[in-house]
C-alpha positions as CSV (number, residue, x, y, z in Angstrom):
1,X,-50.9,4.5,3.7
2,X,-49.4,6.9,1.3
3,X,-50.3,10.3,-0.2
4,X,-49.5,12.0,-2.8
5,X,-47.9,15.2,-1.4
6,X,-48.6,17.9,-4.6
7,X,-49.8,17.3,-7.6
8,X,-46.6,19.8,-9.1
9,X,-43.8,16.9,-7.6
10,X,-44.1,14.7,-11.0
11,X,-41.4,15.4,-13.5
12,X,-42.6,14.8,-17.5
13,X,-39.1,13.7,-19.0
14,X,-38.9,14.5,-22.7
15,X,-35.7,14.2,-25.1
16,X,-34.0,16.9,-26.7
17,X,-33.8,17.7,-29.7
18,X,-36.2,16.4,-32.8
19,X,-38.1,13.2,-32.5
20,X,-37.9,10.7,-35.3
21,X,-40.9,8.8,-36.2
22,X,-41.8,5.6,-34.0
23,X,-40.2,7.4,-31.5
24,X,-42.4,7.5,-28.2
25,X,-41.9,10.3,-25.9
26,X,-39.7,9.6,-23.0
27,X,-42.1,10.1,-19.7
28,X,-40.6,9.2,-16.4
29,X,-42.8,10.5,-13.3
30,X,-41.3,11.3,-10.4
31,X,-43.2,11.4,-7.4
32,X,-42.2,12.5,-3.9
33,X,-44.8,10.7,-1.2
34,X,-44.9,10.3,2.8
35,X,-46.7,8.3,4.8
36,X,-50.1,10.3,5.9
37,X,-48.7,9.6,9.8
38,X,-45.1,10.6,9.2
39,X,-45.1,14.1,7.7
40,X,-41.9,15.6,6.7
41,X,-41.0,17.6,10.2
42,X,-38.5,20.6,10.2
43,X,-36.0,20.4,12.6
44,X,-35.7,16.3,12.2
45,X,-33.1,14.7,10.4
46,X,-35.1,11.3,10.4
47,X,-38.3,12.3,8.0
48,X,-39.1,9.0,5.8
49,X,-39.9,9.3,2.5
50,X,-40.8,7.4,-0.6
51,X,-39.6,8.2,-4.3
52,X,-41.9,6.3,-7.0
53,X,-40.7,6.2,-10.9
54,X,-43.4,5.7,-13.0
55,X,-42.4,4.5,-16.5
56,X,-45.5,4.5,-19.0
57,X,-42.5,4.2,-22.0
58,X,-42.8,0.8,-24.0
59,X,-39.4,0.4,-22.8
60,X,-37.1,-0.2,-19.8
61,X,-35.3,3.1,-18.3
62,X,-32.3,3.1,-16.3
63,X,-31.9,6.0,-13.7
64,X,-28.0,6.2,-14.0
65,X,-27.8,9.0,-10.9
66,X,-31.0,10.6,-8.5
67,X,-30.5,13.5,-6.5
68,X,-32.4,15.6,-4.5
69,X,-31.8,18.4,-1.9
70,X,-31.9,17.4,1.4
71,X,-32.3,13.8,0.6
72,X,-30.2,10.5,1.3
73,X,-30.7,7.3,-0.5
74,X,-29.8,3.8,0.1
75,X,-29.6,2.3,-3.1
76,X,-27.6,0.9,-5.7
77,X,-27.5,2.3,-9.1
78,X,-28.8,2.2,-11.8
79,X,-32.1,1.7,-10.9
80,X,-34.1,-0.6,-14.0
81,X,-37.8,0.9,-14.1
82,X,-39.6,-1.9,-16.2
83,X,-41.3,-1.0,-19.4
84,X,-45.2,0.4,-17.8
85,X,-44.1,0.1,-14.9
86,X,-43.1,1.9,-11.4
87,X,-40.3,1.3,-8.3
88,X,-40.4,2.7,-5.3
89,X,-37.4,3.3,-3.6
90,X,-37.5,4.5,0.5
91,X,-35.0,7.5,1.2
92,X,-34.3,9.6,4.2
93,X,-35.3,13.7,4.1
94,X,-33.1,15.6,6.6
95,X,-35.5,18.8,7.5
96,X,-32.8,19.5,10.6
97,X,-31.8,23.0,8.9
98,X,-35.3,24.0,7.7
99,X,-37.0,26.5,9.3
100,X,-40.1,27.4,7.1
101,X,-43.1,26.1,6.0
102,X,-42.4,24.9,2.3
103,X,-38.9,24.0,1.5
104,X,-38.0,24.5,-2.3
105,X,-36.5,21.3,-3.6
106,X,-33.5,20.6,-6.2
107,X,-34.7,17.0,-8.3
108,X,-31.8,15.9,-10.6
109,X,-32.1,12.6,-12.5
110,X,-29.4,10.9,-15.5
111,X,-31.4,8.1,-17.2
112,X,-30.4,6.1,-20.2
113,X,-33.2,4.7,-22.3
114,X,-32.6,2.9,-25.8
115,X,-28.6,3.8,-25.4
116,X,-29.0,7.6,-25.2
117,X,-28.4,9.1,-22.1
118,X,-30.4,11.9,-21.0
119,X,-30.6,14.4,-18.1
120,X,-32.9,17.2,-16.3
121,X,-33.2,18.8,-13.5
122,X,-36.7,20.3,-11.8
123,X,-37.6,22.2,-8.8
124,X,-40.4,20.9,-6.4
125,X,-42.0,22.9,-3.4
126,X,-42.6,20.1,-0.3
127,X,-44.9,21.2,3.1
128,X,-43.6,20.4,6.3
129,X,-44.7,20.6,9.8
130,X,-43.5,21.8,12.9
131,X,-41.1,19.3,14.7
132,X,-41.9,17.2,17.5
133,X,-39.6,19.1,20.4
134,X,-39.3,16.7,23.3
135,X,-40.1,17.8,26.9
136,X,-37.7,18.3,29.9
137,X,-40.6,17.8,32.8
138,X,-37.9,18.2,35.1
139,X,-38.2,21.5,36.8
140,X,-35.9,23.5,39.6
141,X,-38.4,24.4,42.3
């Protein structure tokens, strides 16, 4: 089961510059979940994750490049995010050097939509937990 980690991790995309008319807004959401089991741990390299794109455009979007601090992906680019629609893509958040509480977060994403490539960049404050530390139960007597 997923949750929604803070409410301040979406990303509202819009274009630069001055909007023609029939021009819809570009929107892509950008959502950083975990499962409600597996929360991000510091001090662990292995932390699964989920990125969702949400697309409520009337068009397709291609994400031409994703990047975000701390964060390796598996995947092939670009990603296609159908017209209304959303894809969820698993990554890997390496909390190994992170020694507080929240962890400020770089988000950079390059999209094309309609043939005009667009970028932006956010920042995103995640929570993490204290890491599991395993125990030695041997003991020198």
């Amino acid at each position: 089961r997923l949750k929604n980690i803070d409410k301040t991790d979406k990303m509202t995309i819009e274009p630069n510059g001055a909007v023609h008319r029939d021009t819809t807004l570009l929107e892509l959401g950008i959502n950083i979940e975990e499962d409600e089991e597996e929360r991000i741990k510091r001090g662990r390299d292995d932390n699964p994750i989920f990125v969702i794109f949400s697309n409520p455009n009337q068009f397709s979007v291609n994400v031409t490049d994703i990047r975000i601090d701390f964060t390796d992906f598996k995947i092939d680019l670009p990603l296609v995010i159908p017209l209304q629609g959303e894809l969820s893509v698993e990554a890997n958040f390496d909390a190994s050097e992170v020694k507080e509480k929240k962890v400020k977060v770089s988000c950079y994403v390059s999209y094309e939509e309609q043939g005009v490539r667009q970028e932006k960049e956010i920042q995103i404050e995640l929570e993490t937990i204290g890491a599991y530390i395993p125990f030695d139960d041997e003991f020198d007597i």
